[in-house]
Every structure is written in C-alpha cells, then in structure tokens.
C-alpha positions as CSV (number, residue, x, y, z in Angstrom):
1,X,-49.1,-4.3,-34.2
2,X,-45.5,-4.6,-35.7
3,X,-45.4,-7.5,-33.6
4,X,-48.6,-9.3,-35.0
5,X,-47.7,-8.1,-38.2
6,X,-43.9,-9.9,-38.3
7,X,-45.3,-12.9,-36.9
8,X,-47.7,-13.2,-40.0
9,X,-45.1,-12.6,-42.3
10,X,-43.1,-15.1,-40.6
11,X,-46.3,-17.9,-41.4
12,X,-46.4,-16.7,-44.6
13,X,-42.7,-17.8,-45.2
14,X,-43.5,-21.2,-43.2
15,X,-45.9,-22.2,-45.7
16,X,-44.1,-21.1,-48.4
17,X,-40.9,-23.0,-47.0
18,X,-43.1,-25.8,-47.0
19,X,-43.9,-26.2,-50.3
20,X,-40.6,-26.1,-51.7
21,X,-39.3,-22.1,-50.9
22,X,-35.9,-21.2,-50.9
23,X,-34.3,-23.4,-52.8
24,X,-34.8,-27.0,-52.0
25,X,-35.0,-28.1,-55.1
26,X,-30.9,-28.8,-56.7
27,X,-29.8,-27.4,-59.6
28,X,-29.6,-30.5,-61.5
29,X,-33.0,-31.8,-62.4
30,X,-33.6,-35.1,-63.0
31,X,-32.2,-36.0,-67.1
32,X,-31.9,-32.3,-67.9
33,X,-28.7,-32.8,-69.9
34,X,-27.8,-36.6,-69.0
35,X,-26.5,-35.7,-66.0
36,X,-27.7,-37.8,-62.3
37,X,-30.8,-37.3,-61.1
38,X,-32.6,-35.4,-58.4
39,X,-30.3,-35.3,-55.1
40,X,-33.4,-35.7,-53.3
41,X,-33.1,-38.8,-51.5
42,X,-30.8,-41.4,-49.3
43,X,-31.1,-45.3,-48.5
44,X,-28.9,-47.4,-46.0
45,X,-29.7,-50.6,-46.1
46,X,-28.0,-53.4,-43.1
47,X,-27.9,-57.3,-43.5
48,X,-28.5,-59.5,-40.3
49,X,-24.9,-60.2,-39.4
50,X,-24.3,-56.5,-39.4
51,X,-27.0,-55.3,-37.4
52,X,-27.0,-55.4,-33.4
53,X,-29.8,-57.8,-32.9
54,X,-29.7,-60.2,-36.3
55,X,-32.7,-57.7,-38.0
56,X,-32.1,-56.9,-41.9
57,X,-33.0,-53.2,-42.3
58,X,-33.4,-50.8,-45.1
59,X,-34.4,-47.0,-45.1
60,X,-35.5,-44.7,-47.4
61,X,-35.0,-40.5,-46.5
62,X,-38.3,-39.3,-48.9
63,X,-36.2,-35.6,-49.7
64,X,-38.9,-34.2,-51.3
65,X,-41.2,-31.2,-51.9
66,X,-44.0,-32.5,-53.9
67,X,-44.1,-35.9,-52.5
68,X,-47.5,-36.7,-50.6
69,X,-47.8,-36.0,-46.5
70,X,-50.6,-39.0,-46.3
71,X,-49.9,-42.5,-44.9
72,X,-52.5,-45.3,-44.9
73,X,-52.6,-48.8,-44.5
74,X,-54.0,-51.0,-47.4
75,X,-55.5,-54.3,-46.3
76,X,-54.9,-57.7,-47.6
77,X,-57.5,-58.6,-50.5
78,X,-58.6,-61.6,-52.5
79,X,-59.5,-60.5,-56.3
80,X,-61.9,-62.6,-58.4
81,X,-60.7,-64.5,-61.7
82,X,-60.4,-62.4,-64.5
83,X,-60.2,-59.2,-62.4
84,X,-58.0,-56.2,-63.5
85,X,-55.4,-54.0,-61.6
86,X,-55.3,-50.3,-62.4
87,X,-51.9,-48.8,-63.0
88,X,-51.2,-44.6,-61.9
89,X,-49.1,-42.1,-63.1
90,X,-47.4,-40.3,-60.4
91,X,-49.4,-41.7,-57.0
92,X,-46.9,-40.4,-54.9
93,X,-48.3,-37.0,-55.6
94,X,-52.0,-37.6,-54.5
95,X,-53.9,-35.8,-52.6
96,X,-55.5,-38.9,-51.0
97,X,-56.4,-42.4,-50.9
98,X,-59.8,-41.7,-52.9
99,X,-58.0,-38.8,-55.2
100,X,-60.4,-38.5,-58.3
101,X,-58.1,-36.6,-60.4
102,X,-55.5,-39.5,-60.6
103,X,-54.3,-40.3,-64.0
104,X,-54.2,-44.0,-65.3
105,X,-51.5,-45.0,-67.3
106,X,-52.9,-48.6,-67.8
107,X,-54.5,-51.8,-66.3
108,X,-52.8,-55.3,-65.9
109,X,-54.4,-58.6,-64.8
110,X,-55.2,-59.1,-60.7
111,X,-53.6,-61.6,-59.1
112,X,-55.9,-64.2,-57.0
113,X,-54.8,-62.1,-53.8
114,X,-52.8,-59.1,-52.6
115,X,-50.5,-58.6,-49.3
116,X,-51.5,-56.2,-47.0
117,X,-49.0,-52.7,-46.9
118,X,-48.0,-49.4,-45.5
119,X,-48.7,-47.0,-47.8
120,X,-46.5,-43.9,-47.6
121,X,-45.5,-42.0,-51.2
122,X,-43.3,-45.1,-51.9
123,X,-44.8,-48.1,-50.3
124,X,-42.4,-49.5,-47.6
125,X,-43.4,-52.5,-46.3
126,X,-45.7,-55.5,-46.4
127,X,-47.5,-58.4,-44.2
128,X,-44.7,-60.7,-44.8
129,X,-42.0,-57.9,-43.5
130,X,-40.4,-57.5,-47.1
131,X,-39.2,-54.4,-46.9
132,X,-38.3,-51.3,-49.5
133,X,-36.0,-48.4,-50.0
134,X,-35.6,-45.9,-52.6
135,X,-33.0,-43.1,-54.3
136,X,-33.7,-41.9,-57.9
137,X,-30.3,-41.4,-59.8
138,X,-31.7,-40.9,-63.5
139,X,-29.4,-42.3,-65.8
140,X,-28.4,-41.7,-69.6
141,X,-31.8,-39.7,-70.9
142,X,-31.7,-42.0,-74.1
143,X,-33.3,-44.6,-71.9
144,X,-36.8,-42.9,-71.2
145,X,-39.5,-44.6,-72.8
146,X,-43.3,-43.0,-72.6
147,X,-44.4,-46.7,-73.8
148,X,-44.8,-48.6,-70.9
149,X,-47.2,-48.7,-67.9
150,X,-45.3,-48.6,-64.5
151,X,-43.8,-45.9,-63.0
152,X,-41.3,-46.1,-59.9
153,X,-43.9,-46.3,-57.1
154,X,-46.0,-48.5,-58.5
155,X,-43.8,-50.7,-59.6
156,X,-42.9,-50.5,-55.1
157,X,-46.8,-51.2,-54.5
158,X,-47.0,-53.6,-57.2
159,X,-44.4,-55.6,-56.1
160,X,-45.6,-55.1,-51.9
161,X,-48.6,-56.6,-53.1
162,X,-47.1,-59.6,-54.9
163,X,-44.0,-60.4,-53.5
164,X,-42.7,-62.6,-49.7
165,X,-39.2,-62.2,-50.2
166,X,-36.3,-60.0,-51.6
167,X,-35.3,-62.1,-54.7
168,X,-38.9,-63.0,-55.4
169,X,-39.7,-59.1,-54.9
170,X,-37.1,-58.8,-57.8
171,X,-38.6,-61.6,-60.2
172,X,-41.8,-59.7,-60.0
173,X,-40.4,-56.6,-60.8
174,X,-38.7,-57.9,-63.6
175,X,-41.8,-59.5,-65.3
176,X,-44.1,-57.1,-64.8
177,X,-41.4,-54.3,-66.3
178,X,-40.4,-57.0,-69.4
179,X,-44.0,-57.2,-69.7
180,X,-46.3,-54.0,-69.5
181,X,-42.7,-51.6,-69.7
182,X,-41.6,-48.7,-67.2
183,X,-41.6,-45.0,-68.0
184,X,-39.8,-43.7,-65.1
185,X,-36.3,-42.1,-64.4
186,X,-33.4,-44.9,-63.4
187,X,-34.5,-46.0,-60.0
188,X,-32.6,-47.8,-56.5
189,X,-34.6,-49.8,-54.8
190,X,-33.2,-51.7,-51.8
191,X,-34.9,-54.3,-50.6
192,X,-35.2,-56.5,-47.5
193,X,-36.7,-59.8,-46.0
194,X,-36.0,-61.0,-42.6
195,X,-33.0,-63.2,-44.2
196,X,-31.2,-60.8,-47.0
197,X,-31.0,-57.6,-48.7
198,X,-30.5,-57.1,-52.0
199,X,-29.5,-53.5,-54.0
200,X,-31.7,-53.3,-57.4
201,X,-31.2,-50.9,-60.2
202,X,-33.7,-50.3,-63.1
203,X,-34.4,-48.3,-65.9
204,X,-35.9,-47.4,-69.4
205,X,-35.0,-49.6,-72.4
206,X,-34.8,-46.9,-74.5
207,X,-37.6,-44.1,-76.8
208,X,-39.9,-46.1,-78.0
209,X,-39.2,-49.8,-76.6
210,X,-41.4,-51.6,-73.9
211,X,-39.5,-52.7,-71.4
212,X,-36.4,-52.5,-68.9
213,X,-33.0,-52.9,-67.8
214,X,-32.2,-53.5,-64.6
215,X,-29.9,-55.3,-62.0
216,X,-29.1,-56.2,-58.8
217,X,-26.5,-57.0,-55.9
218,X,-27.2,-58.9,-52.9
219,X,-25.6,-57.1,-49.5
220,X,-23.7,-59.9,-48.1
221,X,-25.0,-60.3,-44.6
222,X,-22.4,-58.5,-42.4
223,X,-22.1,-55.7,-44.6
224,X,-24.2,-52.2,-44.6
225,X,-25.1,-50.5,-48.3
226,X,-25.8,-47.1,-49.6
227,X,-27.6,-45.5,-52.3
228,X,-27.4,-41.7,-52.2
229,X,-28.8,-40.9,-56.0
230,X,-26.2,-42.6,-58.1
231,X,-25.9,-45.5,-60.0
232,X,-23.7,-47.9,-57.7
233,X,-23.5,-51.1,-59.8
234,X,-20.5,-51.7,-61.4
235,X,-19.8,-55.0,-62.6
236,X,-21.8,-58.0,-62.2
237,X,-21.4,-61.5,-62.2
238,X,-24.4,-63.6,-63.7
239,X,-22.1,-66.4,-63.0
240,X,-22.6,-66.2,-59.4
241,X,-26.8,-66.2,-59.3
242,X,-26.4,-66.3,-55.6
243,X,-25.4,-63.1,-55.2
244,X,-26.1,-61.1,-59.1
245,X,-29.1,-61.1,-61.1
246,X,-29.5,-58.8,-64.0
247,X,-32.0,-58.1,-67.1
248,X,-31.4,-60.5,-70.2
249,X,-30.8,-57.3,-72.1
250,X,-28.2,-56.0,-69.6
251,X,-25.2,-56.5,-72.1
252,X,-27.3,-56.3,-75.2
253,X,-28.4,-53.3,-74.8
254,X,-25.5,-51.0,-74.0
255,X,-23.7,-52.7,-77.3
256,X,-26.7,-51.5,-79.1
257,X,-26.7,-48.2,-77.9
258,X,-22.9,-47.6,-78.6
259,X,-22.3,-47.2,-74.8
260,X,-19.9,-50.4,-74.1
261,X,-18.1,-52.6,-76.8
262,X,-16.2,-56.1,-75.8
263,X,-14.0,-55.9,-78.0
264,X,-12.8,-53.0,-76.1
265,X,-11.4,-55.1,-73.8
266,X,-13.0,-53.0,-70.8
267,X,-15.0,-54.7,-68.4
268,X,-18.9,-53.7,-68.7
269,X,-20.1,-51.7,-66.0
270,X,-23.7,-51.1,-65.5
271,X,-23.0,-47.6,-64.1
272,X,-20.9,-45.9,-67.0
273,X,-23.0,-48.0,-69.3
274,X,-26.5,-47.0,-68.1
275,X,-25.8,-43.3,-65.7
276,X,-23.2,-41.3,-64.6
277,X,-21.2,-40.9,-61.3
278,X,-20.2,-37.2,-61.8
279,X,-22.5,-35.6,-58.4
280,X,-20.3,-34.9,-56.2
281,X,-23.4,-34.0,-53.4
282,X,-24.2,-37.8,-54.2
283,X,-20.7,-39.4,-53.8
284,X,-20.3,-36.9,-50.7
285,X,-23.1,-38.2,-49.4
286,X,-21.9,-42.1,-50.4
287,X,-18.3,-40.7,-48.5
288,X,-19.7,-40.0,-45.6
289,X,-22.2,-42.7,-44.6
290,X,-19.8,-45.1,-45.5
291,X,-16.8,-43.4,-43.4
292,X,-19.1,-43.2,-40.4
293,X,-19.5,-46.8,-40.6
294,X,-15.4,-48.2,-41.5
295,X,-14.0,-44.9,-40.5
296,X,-10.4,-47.3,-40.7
297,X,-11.1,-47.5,-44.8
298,X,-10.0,-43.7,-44.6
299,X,-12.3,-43.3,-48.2
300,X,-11.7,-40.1,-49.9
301,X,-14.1,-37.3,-49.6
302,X,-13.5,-36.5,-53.2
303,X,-13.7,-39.9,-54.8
304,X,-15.1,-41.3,-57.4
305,X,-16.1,-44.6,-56.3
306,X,-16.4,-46.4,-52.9
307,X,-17.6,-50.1,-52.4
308,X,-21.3,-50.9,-53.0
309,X,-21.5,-52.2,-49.3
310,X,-18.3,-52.2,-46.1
311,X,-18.3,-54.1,-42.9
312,X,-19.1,-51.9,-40.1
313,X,-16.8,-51.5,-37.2
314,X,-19.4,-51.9,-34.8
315,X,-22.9,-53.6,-35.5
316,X,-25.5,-51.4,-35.9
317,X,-29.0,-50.4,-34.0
318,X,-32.0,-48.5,-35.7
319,X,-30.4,-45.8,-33.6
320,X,-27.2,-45.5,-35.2
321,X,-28.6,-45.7,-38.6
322,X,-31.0,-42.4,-37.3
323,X,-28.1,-41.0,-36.1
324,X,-26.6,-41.6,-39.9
325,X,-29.6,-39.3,-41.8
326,X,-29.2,-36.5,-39.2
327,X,-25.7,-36.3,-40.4
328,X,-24.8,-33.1,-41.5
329,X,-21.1,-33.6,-42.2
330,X,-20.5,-32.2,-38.1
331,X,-16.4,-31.9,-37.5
332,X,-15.6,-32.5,-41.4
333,X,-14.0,-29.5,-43.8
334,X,-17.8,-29.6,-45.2
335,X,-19.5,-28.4,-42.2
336,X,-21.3,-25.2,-43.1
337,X,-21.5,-23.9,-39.9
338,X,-17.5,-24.0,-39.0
339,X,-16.9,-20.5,-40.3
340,X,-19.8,-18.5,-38.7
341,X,-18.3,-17.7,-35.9
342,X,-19.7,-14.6,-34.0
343,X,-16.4,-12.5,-31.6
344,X,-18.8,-11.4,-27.8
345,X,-17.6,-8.0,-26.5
346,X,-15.0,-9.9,-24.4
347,X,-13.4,-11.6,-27.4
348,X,-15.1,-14.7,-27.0
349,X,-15.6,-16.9,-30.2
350,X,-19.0,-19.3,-30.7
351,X,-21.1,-20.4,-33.7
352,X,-24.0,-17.6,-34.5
353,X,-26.9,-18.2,-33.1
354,X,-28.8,-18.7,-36.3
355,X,-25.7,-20.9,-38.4
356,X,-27.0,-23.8,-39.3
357,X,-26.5,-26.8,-41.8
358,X,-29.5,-25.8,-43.8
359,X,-29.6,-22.2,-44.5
360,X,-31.4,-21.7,-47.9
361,X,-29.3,-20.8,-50.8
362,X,-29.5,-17.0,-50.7
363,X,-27.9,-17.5,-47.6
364,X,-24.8,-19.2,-48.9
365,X,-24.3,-16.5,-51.3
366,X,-24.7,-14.1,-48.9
367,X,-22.0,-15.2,-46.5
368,X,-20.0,-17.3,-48.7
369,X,-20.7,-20.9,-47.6
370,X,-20.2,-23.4,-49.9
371,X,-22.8,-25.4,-50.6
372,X,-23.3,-29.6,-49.4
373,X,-25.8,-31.8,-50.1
374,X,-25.5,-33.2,-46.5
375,X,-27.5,-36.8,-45.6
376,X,-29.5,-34.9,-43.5
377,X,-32.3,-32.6,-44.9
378,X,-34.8,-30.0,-44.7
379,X,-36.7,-30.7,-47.6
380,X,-37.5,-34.5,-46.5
381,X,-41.1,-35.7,-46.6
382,X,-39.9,-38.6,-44.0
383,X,-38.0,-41.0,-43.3
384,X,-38.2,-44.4,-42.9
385,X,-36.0,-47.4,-41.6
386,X,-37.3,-51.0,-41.0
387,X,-36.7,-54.0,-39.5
388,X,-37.3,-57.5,-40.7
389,X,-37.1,-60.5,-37.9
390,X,-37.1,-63.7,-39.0
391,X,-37.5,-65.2,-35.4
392,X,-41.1,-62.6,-34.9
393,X,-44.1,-63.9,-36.4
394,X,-44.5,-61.7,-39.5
395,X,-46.7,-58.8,-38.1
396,X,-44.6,-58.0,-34.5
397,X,-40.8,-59.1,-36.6
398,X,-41.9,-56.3,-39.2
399,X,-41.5,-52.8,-38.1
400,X,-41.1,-49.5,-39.4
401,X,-39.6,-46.7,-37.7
402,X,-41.5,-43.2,-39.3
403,X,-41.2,-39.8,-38.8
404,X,-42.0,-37.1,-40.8
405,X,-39.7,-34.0,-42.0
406,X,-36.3,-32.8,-41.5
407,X,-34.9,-36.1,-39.4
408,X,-32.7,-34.0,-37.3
409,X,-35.5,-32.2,-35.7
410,X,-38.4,-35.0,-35.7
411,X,-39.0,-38.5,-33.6
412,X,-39.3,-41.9,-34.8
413,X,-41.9,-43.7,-33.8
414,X,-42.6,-47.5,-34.8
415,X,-45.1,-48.6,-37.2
416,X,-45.5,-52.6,-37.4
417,X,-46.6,-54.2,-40.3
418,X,-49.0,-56.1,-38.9
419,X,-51.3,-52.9,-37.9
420,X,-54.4,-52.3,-39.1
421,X,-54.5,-48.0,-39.3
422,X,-52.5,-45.2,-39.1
423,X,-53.5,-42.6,-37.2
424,X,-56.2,-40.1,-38.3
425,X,-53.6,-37.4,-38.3
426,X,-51.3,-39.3,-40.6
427,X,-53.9,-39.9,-43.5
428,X,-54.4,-36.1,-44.1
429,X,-52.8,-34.3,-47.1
430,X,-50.7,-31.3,-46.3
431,X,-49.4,-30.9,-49.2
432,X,-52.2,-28.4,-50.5
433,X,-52.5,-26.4,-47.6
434,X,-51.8,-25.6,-43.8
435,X,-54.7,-28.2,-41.7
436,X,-54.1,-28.0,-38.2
437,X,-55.5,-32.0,-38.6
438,X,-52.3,-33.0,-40.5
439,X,-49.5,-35.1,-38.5
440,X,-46.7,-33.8,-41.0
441,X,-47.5,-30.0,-40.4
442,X,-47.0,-30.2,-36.6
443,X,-43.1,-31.5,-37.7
444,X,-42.9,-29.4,-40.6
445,X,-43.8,-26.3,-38.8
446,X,-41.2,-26.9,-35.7
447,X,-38.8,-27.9,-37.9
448,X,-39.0,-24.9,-40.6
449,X,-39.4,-22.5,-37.6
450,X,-35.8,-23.6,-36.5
451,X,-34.2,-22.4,-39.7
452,X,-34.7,-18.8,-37.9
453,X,-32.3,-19.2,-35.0
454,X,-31.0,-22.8,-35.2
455,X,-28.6,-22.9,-32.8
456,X,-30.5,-23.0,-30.0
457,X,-33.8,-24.0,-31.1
458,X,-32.4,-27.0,-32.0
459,X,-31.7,-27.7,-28.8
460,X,-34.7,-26.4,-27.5
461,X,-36.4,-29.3,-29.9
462,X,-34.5,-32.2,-29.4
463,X,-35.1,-31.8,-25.6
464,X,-38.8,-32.6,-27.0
465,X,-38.1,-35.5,-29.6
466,X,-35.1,-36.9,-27.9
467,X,-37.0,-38.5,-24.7
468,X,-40.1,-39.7,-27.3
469,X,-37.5,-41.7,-29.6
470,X,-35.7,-43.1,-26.4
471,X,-39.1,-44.1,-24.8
472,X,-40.2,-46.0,-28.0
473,X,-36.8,-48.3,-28.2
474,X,-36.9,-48.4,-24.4
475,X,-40.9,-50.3,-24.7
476,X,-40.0,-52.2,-27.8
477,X,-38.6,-55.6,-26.2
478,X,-41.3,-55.1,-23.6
479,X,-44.2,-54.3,-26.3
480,X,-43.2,-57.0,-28.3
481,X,-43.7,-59.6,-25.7
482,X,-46.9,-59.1,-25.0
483,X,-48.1,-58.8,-28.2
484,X,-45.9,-62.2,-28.6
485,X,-48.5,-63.7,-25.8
486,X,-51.6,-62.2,-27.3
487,X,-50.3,-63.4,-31.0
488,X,-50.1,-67.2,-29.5
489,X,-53.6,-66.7,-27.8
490,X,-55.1,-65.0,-31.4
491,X,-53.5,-63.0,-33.8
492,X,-56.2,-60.8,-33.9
493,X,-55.7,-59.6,-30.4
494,X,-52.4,-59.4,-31.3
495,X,-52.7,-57.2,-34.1
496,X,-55.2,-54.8,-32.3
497,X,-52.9,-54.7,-29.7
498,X,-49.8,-53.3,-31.8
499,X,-52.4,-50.8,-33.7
500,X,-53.7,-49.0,-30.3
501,X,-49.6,-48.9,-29.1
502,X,-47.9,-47.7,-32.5
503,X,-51.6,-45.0,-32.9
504,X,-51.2,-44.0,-29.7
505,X,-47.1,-43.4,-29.4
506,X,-48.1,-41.2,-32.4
507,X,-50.4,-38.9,-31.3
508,X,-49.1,-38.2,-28.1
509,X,-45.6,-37.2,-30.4
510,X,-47.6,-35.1,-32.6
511,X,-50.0,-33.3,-29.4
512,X,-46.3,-32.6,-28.4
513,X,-45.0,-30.9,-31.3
514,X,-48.0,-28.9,-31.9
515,X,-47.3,-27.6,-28.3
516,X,-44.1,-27.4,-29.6
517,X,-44.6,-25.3,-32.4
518,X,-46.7,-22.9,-30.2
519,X,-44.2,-22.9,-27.0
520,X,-41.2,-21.9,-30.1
521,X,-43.6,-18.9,-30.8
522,X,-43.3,-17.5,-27.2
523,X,-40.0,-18.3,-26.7
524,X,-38.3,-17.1,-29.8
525,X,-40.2,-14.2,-30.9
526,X,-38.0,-11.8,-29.7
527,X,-35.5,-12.7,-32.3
528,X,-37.8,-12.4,-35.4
C-alpha cells in the first residue's frame, strides 16, 4: 500500500513537472521591466563550408512549457484568385490542427500557391529545404505594438509557405511585416537554404505604429552562429547588401525614439539600440557554444559580447551540433553537479546519485547551487536541427533531425521534407493531459522520471536512445540512395518511400521509450 501509494504521488508530480512545475519558467519574463526576454530557447546555425559534408544547418531547442506537443505536415496547395489567408494569434499553443477555439488576429490576400511544411509549434522547414530557427530575446518594451496582424510563428509559416530561399525568406518577411504590422516580442530567426544562412532580427515599431524593424546578417559559409535569447546584431553595413540587409526604418527609428544620436559620434548598434545584452544565462549560453566550437578564442565566460558567428576547429556533423544542446556546462566552474559529492564508508568520494544538471529551483536553495541556464534543458518541447543539400533533389537534401523533450535524455530521429505524414503518435496534443497515444509523453515521462536519481538513470537511458540515434546516421547515406533511385524512377515512389522509413524509425523509438518508462518503474522504485 505505501508502495502504490508513493508511486501515485510520484505521477502526480510527473504531470505536474510536465506542465511547467518546479520552476521552469526564469525569473525574467519576457518585457517585464525592459529587460531580455524569456531564456527559453537556443539556435546554432552552420554554413556549408563549416559543416562535415557541405549541408547548411540550423536548429531551434523549443524550451518551453506551453508550447504545443503536436507535429503535422501541411501539404502543398494552390488557392483561387481573390482568396484570403487567415492570420492566428498564438498557434503555437493549439490544441490541434482543427482547434476551434483559435483566435484570428486578421486575414491577408492568398497567394496563387503555398509550399508544402513541417508543422511543429514554429514551422521548420519546407518543400524546397529552406529551413528555420528561433530564440525570443524581447527587446526595449517601447517597441510592442497591438496594431498589427502577425505574430512570431506565423510570420515562420507565412514565410515557409512563400518563400525558396534564405534572402527571399527575408523579403517576404519584411513585406508582409511593413505591410499588415507584427505584435510580437523581438524575435531571431535563423534561417537556411541548401546554399547560405542568414541571422534575422525583428521587432515592433513602436505603441501604436504598424509595422517593423528588423535586420539581418548572413553566416559566412565556414563559420557556425548562435542565438541563445539576445539580441546579437551589432553593427550593420547596408553598404555591403551581400552580406546585411536591414528595415528602411532601422536608423530612423532609434533617432526618433531617443535611443541612438549621430551626432554622438557612436557607431549605431542594433542591439543597444533595439534590446539589451545584460542576461548573463544568455551570454553564458552564447560563451559556451561558441567555446566548444573555437575553444583556441579562449572567450570569456563573463563577457559581454562574443562574435555573431567563429570558424570551427573541426567541421561539424548533425552529431556534434546534438552533442552541443545536451551541453550542460560538464568540466566548467558552472557545472552544478561538481560540489555534490557524497564521502562511502571507506572515504571514497563520487557525485550523489541523484545530482544532476537540472534539479528544480527549490533544490538549489536547498543545497546551495548556484543556478545556470545551461544549453541543455528540461523544460524543452524539442529540438530540431536540419539539413539543407543542394546536390539532393529537394525532398531527400531536406531533413530534419526531431526529438522531443529534454535533448540529453531523447533520440533524434530524421524527418525529410519531402514526407507526406508524421506519425499518428506525433499529431496528438499532450499538452492538456497524460494520453498514452502521445509521442512526446513517452519522452517526457522517461526524461522527468530521471530528475529522481539522475546519475544513473541517465545512464540507464542513454543505453536506450544512444543505439536508435547511431542507427539512424548509420542508414542515412544508405536510405538516401535508394530513395535517390526510386526519386529518378518517380518521385512519388520516392516520397512514399522516405514517409514509411522516417514513420517507422519513429515508432519503434517511441514503443521503446514507453517500455522504457515502464522498465525505469521496476528498476528504480526502490529509491522513491
């Protein structure tokens, strides 16, 4: 009976950890008193000279609570003349494809057609392989503006929908912002074709104004970026349209504002103009990724500002940019595992069994840990990191590498973009409650269990996840070629083909978790 009755307690907590318990959300919310936004989210994003095999790649780390569990993919479409296009207010927080309760914000003329997508909270990638990632960082609260239409992720789908390439991707975005105004928080997205990638920054043009101000940074090609919730921009060269673009208001507007004066003889920078760089669990974050990629730069952990983008030391697979988000600052002075040390009877030292790099913040207190935002996190919806091929035909070159939940304890498993479903599993909202049907509960529940004793349940895990990840990079260069023969036969075989792998690969991951999840419970309950 105590037994039973612990282990329901323990499920209670589960679900509440799951929908946002114990302190997942920071301190700082997003424009409280003009400081950054949200820490809630992390983007990497590689050009072709700096990856291993010529691929672009971006990522987005979805570090959210509220954010929506369901994934679908939304077909291509041809829209009759005339024909008008629905804008939403928060879609990321749905409860489904067909959620009645949705709040429109607006509607805007159709286009003739629309690409096809992947539709996770933020879209990430379309037919053509053009790619997105996304950090909020919130900027100067001056600049919200409940006048226009578009918010953050539908300004991603909007563009999905419209766009081939990264600078065209940006041309729509600007337009359709200029014209029918965005209402959201300052907003990174970093984009990606199968030829560049290209760092944008937009926000609000201010209470009571339609409109935006934005602006954006190509990656040079054998260079890696990151965006970890702060404005990165600093100064920007419309002289050089090769490489800068910006909003005709860019300059314009921080002189009207008060917030940068030429005559100062300072330099504008979009940055201090627009946002703030004063999170230190951002800049940490910035630190860290970008040390682990030019560890020789010897950055600062307490800086203030490190370059947009470096040259890696070594080029860089979609496994080393995983291994990047499962990062929790292992072997630095900001581990928060390096001083629970438990003494044996013999005088033997080791980590406690339940130290861990995400122990809630009642914890910390508790045993006086100071508290990182590390790249890795508990509170992640999923994450995301694509690849864009120019050699590929568009749906095998495209390909997005998904898992759901904490990164450190999930598998990746690769979605191309020429598919034509997700799995059944992956279209079901867990937000609202605990379905047994959902994909993102069987990860959610393994990986919130390990919080318990996560020493060696993490182990115990990654002994699952680690041989299904290594399996899927193993296959690719083999699944690829054959669907490479079927595309030159008919695409459609092709494409039918790459649906019934990536389904597949993701349902035998998820029938393994939920055995996982269940085999935890035997093992481990001892120690609850």
């Amino acid at each position: 009976m105590k037994k039973w009755s612990l282990g329901f307690f323990v499920a209670l907590i589960l679900v509440w950890l799951a929908a946002g318990g114990w302190g997942d959300r920071p301190d700082n919310a997003a424009g409280s008193s003009g400081d950054e936004a949200i820490e809630s989210c992390t983007s990497i994003i590689v050009g072709k000279l700096a990856s291993a095999d010529g691929s672009t790649m971006t990522s987005h780390s979805c570090d959210s609570t509220s954010d929506r569990t369901w994934i679908t993919v939304v077909p291509h479409m041809k829209h009759k003349s005339g024909e008008l296009c629905a804008v939403y207010h928060n879609p990321k927080e749905t409860k489904g494809p067909d959620d009645k309760n949705r709040l429109k914000s607006g509607e805007i003329p159709q286009v003739a057609e629309t690409f096809a997508y992947i539709n996770t909270a933020y879209p990430v990638m379309n037919e053509h392989q053009l790619a997105i990632g996304e950090t909020t960082f919130g900027g100067k609260i001056e600049l919200r503006s409940k006048e226009g239409a578009i918010d953050c992720p539908e300004l991603y789908r909007l563009v999905l929908e419209r766009a081939k390439t990264a600078r065209e991707a940006i041309r729509v975005a600007a337009e359709l912002t200029k014209t029918y105004g965005y209402n959201d928080y300052g907003e990174c997205f970093t984009f990606a074709d199968p030829q560049e990638t290209w760092h944008f920054e937009v926000l609000g043009p201010g209470a009571g104004k339609k409109g935006a101000v934005w602006a954006a940074v190509r990656i040079p090609d054998d260079q890696v970026g990151v965006s970890a919730n702060s404005s990165r921009i600093r100064q920007i060269n419309l002289n050089d349209p090769d490489n800068y673009m910006a909003s005709a208001n860019v300059h314009s507007l921080a002189q009207e504002m008060g917030w940068w004066d030429p005559a100062s003889g300072k330099p504008f920078e979009f940055c201090y103009a627009y946002a703030f760089r004063q999170s230190m669990g951002s800049r940490r974050r910035e630190w860290r990724a970008l040390s682990l990629l030019a560890p020789s730069l010897k950055l600062d952990p307490n800086g203030e500002n490190f370059p947009l983008s470096v040259k890696p030391e070594k080029k860089l697979t979609v496994k080393d940019v995983l291994d990047i988000f499962r990062d929790t600052y292992q072997g630095t002075p900001y581990d928060m595992t390096r001083t629970l040390i438990q003494v044996n009877r013999e005088g033997n030292a080791s980590t406690s069994p339940v130290a861990g790099p995400f122990l809630n913040r009642e914890l910390l207190n508790l045993l006086k840990v100071p508290s990182e935002r590390t790249i890795a996190c508990k509170a992640a919806t999923y994450l995301q990191i694509t690849q864009s091929r120019s050699w590929l035909p568009d749906p095998i070159g495209g390909v997005v590498w998904l898992g759901y939940d904490n990164p450190v304890t999930t598998p990746h498993t690769p979605f191309y973009c020429g598919i034509a479903r997700m799995p059944d599993s992956y279209m079901v909202d867990g937000r609202s409650q605990f379905r047994r049907d959902s994909a993102w509960w069987a990860f959610r529940t393994v990986s919130q269990l390990a919080l318990f004793r996560w020493q060696p349940m993490s182990q115990t895990i990654a002994r699952i996840w680690t041989p299904i990840e290594e399996k899927a990079f193993a296959d690719q260069a083999k699944i690829e070629e054959e669907a490479l023969g079927l595309y030159r036969q008919n695409p459609a075989k092709a494409r039918e083909f790459l649906t019934s792998y990536c389904v597949k690969m993701a349902e035998e991951a998820v029938a393994a978790y939920w055995k996982l999840h269940d085999d935890l419970w035997g093992s481990f309950t001892q120690y609850f």
